[in-house]
N, C-alpha and C positions, 0 to 999 in steps of 0.2 A: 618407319613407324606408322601403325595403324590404329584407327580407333576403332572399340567395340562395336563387331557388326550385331545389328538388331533390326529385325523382324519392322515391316515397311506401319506405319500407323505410331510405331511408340518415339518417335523423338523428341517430343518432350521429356519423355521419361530417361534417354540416351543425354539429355542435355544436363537435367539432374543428376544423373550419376557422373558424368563424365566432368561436372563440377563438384561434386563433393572425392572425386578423386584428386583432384589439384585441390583442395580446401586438408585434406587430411594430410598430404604430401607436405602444407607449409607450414600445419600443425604440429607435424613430428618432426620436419628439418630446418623450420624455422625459413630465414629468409633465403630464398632462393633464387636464381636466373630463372628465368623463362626456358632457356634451353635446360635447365637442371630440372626443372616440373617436367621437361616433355620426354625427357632421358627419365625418369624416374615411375613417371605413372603409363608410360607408354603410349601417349597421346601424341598426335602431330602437332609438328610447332603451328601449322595456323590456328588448329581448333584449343590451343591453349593460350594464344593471344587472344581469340575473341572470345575465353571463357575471362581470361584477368581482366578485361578491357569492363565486362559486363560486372564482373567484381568489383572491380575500383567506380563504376558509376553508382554500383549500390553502397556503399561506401565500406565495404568488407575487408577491401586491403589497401596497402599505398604501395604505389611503385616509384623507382626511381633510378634516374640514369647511372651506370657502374659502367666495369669493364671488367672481360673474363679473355685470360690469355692475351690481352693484348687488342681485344677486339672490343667493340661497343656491345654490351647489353642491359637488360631491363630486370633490377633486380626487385623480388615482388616478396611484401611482408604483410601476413595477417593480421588484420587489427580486432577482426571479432569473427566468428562463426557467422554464417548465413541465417538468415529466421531472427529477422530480429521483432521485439515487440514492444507493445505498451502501455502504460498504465496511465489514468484520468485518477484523479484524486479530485473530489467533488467538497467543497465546504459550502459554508453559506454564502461567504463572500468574497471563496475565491476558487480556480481553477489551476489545477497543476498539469502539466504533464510532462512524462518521462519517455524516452526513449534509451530501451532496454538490448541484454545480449542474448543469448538462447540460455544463458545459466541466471540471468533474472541481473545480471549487473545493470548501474546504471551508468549508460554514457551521455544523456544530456538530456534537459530539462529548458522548459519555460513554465513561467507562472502568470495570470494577469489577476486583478482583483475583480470582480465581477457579482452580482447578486444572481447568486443560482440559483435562491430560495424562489424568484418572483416567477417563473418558467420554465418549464423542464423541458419545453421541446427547444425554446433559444439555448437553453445551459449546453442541451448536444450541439447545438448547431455553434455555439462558441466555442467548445472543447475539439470539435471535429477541425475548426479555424490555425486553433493552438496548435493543434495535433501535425498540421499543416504545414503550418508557419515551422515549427520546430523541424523536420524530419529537410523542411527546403533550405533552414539555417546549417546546417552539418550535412546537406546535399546526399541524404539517403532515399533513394527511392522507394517511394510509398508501398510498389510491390513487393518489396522484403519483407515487410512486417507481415507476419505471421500468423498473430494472436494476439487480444487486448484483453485488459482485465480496469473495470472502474469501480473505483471506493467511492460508497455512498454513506451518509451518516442517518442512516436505518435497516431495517429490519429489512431482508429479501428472499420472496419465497423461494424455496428450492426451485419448485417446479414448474412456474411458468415466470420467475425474474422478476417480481412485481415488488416495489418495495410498498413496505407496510404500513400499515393508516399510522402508527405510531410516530414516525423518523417527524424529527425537529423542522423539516422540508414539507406542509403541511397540503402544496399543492404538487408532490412530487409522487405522493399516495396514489397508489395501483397502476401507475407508470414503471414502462420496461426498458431503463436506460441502454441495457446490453443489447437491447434489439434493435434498439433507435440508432445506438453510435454503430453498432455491426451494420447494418441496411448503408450508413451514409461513408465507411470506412473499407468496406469491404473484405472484412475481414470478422474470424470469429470477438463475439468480447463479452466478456463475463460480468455481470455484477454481483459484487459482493460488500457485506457490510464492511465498514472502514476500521472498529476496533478487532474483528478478524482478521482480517489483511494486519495489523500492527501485532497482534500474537503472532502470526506467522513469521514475518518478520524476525522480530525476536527472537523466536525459536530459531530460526537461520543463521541471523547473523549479528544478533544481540545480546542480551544478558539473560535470554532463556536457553541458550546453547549448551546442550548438554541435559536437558530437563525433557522430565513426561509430563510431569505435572502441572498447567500455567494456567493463570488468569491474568489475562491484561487488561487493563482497566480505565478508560479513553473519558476522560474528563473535559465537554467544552461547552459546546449550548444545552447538549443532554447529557447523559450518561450511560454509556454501552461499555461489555466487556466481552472480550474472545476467550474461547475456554478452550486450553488446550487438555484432554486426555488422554493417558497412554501414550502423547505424541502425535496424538491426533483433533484439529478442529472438530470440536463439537459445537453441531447448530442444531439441532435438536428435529423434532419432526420437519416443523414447518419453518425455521430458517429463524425463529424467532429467541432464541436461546442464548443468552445472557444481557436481554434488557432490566440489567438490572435497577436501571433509573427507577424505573416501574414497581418496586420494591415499596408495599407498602410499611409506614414507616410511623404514623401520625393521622387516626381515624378524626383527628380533628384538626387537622393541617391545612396548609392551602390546598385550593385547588390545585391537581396537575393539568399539565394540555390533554394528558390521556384520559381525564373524566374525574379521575378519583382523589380522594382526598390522602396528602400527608406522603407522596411518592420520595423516595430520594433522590430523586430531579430538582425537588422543589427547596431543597437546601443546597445543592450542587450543579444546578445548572446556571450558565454563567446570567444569564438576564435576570434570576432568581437572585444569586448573587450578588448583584447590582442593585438591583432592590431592595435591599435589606438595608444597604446601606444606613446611616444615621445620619448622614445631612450629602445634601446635594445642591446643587448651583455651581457655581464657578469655582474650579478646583476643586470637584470632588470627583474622585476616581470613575472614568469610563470606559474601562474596561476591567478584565480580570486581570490580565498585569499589572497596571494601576493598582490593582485592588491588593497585589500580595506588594507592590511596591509599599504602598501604605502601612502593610500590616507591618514589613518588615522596619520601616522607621518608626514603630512606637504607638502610632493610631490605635485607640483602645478598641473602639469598632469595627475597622478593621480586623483587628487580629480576632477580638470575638468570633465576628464572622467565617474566618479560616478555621477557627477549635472548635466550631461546632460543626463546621462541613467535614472535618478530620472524622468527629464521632458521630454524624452521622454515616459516611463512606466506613467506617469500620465497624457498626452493627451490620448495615448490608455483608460485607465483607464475612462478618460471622459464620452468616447462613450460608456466601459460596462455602468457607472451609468447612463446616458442620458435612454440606453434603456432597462438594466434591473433593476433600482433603488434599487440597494443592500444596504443593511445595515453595512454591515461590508463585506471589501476587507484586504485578510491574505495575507502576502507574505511570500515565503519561498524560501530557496536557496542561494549558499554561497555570493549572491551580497547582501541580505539581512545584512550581517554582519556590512556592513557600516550604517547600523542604520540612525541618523538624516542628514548622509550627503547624504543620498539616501532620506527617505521618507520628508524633508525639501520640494525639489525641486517639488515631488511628489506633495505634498498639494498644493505644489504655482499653480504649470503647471494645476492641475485640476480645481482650483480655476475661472481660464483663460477659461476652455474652459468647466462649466456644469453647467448644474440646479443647482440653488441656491436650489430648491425643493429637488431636489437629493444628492447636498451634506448635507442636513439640518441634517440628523440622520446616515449619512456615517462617521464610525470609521474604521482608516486605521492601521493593527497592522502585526507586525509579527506573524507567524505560532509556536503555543510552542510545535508542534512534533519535529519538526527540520527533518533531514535527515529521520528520522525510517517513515516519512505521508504516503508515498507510500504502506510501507510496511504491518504495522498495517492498512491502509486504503483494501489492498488485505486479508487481515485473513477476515476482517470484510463481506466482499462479497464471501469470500470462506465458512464463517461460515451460511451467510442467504444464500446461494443457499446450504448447507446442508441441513439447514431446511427445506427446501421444498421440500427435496427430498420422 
């Protein structure tokens, strides 16, 4: 047996192919000898030990000791495609990361809590730690990975990666994560807003499956939504398209952090939320969990505070249906938690203010990723800009 002769200069390129021949061989026959890859793909048994050996350090396949006829051999089984990648999920006070398959699965994760808000050049340089840390935990070599993709919870321009004065990260404004962690990773890595990545998501491999139509609608410090059309993310010219927190709402409202007054931020964003509150000290809910814990045992204020963020979240809600006539709007995010005392007010308030048209085949549900949309939504765009590579 002989391997493909090639032209003297390309062997790296003879290396890739002469590995994605044994990768396809254990694709379609599953688990194999080493002597069956070398009978199969026509490769010599050495140059197929040292493509499996270089396999199993990236952690692509397992091998393990068998016997064929009688004799000793090394039977070798695919655990994932080669090109593997990954996704950063950026909050304010914490950092995830996944390492992903070439089809956007997730096979492992770390997360630590961290304040991303206070630094954006330490938040990369923590996340590149994680990134680290995780790929050394599961013994995958860093030169697999492929392509990254990181959720931010702002606005990012298309065209030079910059997220936008608006995002809830106030000193992360006209900084370019995807350059930052690409430069210190070595690899390509995308940024994109985080309730995008969660419509995608969704539309994959959640409760948008099978829809053209989506709005998903990311409830936590601010409020951002992804719009899917046609089955396709819409981000509008400049990347800035479905801030709908920004929705003005109340010309005599509070302030927003965006300048103006009466935003739908400013009943739905969770610090907004907490602030409302009617009594505070000891024992009185700090956070938004707390907050729908509360509403749901009976708290009069509490629950006020949820039916008016319901009707305020479904006048916004109006104007998406009015002008993009979604079929189904997801909600996700821990205000979601309060269920029928959130989405009640919701149906009522949009009832009030849309096309009978628009809401005729409009189904309003929660998001069944939950927390992981962001992040399975970043493998999935880290895995198609693999393929294109």
């Amino acid at each position: 047996m002989t391997d493909v002769e090639v032209t003297p200069g390309s062997q790296a390129a003879l290396r890739r192919a002469n590995q994605q021949r044994v990768v396809d061989a254990l694709r379609s026959g599953g688990t194999l000898t080493q002597a069956e890859i070398a009978r199969g793909t026509g490769l010599s048994p050495a140059s197929v030990s040292n493509i499996v050996r270089n396999l199993r350090a990236a952690g692509t396949v397992s091998v393990r000791e068998t016997s064929s006829n009688g004799r000793r051999a090394r039977a070798v089984t695919l655990i994932r495609p080669p090109g593997a990648v990954v996704a950063i999920d950026f909050t304010l006070t914490a950092i995830t990361a996944a390492l992903g398959d070439s089809e956007g699965g997730v096979l492992a994760r770390e997360a630590i809590a961290y304040d991303v808000a206070g630094d954006p050049e330490r938040g990369v340089r923590r996340a590149v730690w994680l990134v680290e840390t995780l790929l050394g935990r599961v013994r995958v070599d860093r030169r697999t990975v492929v392509a990254a993709t990181a959720a931010v919870p702002g606005p990012v321009d298309l065209a030079t990666g910059e997220i936008g004065a608006i995002t809830c990260m106030p000193r992360w404004a006209g900084f370019r994560p995807g350059e930052a962690l690409g430069l210190r990773l070595g690899v390509p890595v995308t940024a994109e807003n985080d309730a995008n990545l969660c419509a995608l998501a969704e539309m994959a491999d959640g409760a948008g499956q099978g829809r053209e139509h989506v709005v998903y609608v990311r409830l936590g410090q601010g409020v951002g939504a992804g719009i899917v059309v046609g089955g396709a993310l819409f981000r509008g010219a400049g990347g800035t398209a479905g801030e709908i927190g920004h929705i003005g709402l109340d010309e005599r409202g509070q302030v927003c952090r965006c300048g103006n007054r009466g935003c739908l931020e400013t009943v739905l964003g969770a610090p907004y939320l907490l602030d409302m509150l009617p009594h505070q000290g000891e024992g009185a809910p700090g956070s938004v969990a707390e907050l729908v814990a509360a509403a749901e045992k009976g708290d009069p204020g509490c629950r006020r505070i949820v039916a008016e963020a319901g009707s305020a979240l479904g006048r916004a809600l109006g104007v998406l249906a009015n002008t993009f006539n979604p079929e189904l709007v997801l909600l996700g995010g821990e205000l979601t938690e309060a269920g029928e005392a959130l989405q009640e007010p919701v149906r009522r308030s949009m009832e009030l203010g849309t096309l009978g048209s628009a809401l005729a085949r409009l189904r309003i549900e929660r998001g069944r990723l939950g927390d992981d949309a962001a992040l399975r939504g970043a493998l999935l765009l880290a895995a198609r800009a693999a393929a294109n590579m």
